[in-house]
N, CA, C and O of each residue as an XYZ file, in Angstrom:
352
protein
N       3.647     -2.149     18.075
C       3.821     -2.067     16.631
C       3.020     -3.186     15.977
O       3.178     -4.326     16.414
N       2.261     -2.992     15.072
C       1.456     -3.878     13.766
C       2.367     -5.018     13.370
O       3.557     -4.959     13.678
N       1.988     -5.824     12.851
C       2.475     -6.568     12.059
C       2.115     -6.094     10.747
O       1.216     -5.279     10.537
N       3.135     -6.840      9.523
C       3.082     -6.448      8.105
C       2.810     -7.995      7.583
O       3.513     -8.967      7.861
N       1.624     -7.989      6.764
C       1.264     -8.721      5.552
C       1.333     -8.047      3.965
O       0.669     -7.027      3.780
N       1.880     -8.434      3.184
C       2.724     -7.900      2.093
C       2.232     -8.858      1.141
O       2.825     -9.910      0.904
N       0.648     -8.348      0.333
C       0.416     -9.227     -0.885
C       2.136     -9.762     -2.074
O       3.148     -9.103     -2.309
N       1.741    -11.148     -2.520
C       2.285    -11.213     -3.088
C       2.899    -10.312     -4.415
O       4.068    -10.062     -4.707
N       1.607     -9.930     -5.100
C       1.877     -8.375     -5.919
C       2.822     -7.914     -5.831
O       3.939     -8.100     -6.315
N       1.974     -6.623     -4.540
C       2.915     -5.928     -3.552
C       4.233     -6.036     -3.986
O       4.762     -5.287     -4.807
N       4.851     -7.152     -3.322
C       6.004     -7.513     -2.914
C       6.784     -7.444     -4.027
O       7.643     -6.619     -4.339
N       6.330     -8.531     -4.655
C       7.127     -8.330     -6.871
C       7.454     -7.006     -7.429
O       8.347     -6.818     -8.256
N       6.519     -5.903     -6.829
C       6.165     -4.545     -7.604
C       7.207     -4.289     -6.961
O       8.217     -4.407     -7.655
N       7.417     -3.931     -5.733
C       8.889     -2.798     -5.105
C      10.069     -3.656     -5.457
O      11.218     -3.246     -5.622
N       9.730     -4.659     -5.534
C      11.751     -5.493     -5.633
C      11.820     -5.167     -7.025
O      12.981     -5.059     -7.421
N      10.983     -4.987     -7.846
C      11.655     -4.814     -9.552
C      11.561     -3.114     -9.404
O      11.555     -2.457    -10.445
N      11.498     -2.529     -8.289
C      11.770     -0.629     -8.367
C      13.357     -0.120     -8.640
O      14.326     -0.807     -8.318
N      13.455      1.163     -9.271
C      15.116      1.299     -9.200
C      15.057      1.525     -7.313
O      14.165      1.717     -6.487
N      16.478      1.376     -7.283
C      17.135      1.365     -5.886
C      16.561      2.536     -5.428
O      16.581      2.420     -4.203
N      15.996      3.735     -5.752
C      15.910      5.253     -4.995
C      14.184      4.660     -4.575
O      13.827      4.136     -3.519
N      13.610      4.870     -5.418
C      12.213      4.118     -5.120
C      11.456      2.992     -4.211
O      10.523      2.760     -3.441
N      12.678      2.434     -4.960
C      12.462      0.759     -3.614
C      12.648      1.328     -2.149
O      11.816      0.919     -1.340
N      13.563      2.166     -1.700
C      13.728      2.521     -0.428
C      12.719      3.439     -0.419
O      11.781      2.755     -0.008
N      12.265      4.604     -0.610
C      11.035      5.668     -0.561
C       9.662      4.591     -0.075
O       9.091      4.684      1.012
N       9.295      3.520     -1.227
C       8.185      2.956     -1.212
C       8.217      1.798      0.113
O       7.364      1.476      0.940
N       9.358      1.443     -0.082
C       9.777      0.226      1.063
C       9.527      0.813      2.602
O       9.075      0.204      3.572
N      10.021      2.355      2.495
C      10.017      3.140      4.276
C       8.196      3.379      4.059
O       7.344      3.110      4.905
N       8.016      3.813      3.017
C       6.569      3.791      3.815
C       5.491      2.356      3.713
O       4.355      2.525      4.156
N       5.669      1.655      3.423
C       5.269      0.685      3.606
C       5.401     -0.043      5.459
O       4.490     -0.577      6.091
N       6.728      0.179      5.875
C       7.505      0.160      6.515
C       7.036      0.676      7.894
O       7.017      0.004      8.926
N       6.554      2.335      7.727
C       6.297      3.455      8.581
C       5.002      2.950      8.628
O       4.567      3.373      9.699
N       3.933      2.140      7.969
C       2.428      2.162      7.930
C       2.012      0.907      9.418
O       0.923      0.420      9.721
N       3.325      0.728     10.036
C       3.435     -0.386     11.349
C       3.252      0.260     12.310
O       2.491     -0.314     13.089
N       3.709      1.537     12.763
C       4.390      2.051     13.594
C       2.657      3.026     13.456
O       1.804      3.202     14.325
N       2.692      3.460     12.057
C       1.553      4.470     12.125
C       0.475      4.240     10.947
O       0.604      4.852      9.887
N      -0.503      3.420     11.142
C      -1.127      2.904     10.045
C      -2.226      3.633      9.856
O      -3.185      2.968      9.463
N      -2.417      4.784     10.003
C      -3.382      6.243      9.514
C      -2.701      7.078      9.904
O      -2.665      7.541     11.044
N      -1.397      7.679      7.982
C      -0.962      8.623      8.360
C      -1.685      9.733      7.925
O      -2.599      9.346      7.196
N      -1.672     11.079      8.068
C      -1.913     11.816      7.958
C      -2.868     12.254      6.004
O      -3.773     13.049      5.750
N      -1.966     11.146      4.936
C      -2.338     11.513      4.023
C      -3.104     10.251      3.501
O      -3.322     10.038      2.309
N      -3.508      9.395      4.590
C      -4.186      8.130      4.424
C      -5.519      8.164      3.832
O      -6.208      7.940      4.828
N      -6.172      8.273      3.045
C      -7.749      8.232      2.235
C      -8.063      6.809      2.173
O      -7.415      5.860      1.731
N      -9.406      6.899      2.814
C     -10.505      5.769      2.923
C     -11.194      5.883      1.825
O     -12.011      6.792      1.675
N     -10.855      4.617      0.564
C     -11.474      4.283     -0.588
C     -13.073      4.592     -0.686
O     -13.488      4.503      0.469
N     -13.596      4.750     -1.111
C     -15.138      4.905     -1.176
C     -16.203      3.435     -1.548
O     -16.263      2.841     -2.625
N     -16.922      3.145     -0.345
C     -17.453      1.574     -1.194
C     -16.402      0.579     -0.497
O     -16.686     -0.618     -0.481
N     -15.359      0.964      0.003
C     -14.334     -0.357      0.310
C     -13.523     -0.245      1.734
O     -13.000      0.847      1.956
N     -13.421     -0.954      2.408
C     -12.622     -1.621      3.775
C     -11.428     -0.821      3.559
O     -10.823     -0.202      4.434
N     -11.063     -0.899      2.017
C      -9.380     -0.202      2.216
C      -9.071      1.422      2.661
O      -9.938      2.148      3.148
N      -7.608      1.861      2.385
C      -7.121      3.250      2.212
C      -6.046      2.526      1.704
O      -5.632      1.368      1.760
N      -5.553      4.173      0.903
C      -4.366      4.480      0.140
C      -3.822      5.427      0.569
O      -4.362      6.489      0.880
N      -2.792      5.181      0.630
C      -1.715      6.416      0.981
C      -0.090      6.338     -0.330
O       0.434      5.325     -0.794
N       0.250      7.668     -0.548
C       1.011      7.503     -1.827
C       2.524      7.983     -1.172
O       2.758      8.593     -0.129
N       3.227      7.580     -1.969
C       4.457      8.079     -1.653
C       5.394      8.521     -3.112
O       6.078      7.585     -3.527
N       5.461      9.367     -3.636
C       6.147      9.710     -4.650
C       4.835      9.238     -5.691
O       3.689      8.984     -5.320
N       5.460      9.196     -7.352
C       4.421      8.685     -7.976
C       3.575      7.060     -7.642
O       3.009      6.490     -8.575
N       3.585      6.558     -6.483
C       3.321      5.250     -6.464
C       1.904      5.401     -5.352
O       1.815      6.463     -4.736
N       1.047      4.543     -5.172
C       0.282      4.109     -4.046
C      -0.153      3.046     -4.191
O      -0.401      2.222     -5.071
N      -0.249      3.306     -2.393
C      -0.375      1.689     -1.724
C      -1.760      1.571     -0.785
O      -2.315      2.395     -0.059
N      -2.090      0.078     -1.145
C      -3.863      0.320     -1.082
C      -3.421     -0.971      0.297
O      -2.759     -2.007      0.221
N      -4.087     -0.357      1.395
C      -3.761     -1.374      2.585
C      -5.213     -1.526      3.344
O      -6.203     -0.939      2.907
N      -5.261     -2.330      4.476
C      -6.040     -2.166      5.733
C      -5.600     -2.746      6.711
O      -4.702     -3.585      6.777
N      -6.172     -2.346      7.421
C      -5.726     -2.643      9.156
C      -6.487     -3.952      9.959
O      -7.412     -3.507     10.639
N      -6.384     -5.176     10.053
C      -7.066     -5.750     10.378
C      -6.449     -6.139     12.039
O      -5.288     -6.504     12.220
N      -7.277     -6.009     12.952
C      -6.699     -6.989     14.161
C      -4.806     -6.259     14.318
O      -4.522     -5.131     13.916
N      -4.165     -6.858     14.726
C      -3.168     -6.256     14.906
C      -1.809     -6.182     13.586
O      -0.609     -6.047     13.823
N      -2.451     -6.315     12.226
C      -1.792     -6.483     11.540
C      -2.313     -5.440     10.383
O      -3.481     -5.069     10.263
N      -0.895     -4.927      9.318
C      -1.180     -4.149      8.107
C      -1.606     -4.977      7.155
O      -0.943     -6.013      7.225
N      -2.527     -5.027      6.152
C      -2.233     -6.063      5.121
C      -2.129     -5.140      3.869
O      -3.126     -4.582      3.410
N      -1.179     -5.036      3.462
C      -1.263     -4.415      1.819
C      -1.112     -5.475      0.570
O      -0.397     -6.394      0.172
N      -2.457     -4.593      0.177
C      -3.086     -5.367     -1.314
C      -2.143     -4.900     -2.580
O      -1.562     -5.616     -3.395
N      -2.170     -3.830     -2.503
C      -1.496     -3.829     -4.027
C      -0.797     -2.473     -3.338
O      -1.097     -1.779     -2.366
N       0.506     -2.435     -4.525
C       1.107     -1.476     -4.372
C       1.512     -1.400     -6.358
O       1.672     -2.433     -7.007
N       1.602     -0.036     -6.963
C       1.582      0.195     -8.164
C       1.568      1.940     -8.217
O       1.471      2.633     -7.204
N       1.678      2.444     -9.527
C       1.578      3.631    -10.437
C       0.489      4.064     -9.511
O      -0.222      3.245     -8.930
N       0.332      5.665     -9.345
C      -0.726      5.881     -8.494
C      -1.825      7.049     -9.907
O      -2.733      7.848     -9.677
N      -1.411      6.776    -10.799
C      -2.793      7.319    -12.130
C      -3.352      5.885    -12.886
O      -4.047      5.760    -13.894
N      -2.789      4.913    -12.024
C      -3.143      3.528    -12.477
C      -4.473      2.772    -12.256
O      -4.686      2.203    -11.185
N      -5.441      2.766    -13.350
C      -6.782      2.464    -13.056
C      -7.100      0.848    -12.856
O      -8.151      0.229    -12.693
N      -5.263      0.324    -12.972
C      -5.749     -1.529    -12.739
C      -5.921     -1.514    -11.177
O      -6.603     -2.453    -10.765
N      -5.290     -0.358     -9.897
C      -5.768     -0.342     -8.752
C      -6.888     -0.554     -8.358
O      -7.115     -1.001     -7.234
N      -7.772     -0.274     -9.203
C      -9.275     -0.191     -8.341
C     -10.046     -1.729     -9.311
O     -10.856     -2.523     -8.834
N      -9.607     -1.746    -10.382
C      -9.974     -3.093    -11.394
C      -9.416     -4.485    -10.307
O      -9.939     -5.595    -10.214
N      -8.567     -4.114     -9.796
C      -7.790     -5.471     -8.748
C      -8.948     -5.632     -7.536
O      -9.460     -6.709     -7.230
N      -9.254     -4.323     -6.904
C     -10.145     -4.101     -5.774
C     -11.274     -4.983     -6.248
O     -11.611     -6.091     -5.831
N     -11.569     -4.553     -6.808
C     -13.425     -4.463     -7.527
C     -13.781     -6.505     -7.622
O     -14.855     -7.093     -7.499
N     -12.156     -7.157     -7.922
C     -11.839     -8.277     -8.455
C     -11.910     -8.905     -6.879
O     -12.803     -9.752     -6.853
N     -11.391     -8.790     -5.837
C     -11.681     -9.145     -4.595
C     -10.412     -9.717     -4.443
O     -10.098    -10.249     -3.378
């Protein structure tokens, strides 16, 4: 199993989720250890990352060495996702 690195962001964004969400977003965050290219995983274009969504939300990660690192997690029609990327 991966290890999990959990941008600070990240982390702020799911703890202020209602309780139904926080668990949805939290398991797949969660599940991305065990299986870190799931099935609905998309490789950003131009960038190291992928996103994979879970309900209205996505989460922009990569796989480095034996660890997940997720960059941002947010709104998935949210255009500050790729404005954060672009920002490094």
């Amino acid at each position: 199993m991966l290890k999990l690195d959990l941008s600070k962001q990240s982390l702020k964004f799911v703890q202020n989720l209602p309780p139904k969400q926080f668990r949805q977003v939290l398991n797949k965050i969660l599940a991305l250890m065990s299986d870190p290219y799931p099935t609905d995983s998309i490789k950003l274009t131009g960038s190291p990352y992928k996103r994979t969504d879970i309900g209205e939300y996505r989460i922009i990660y990569n796989v480095e060495d034996d660890c997940v690192k997720v960059y941002y997690t947010g709104k998935r029609n949210d255009a500050d996702v790729y404005k954060l990327l672009k920002k490094g």
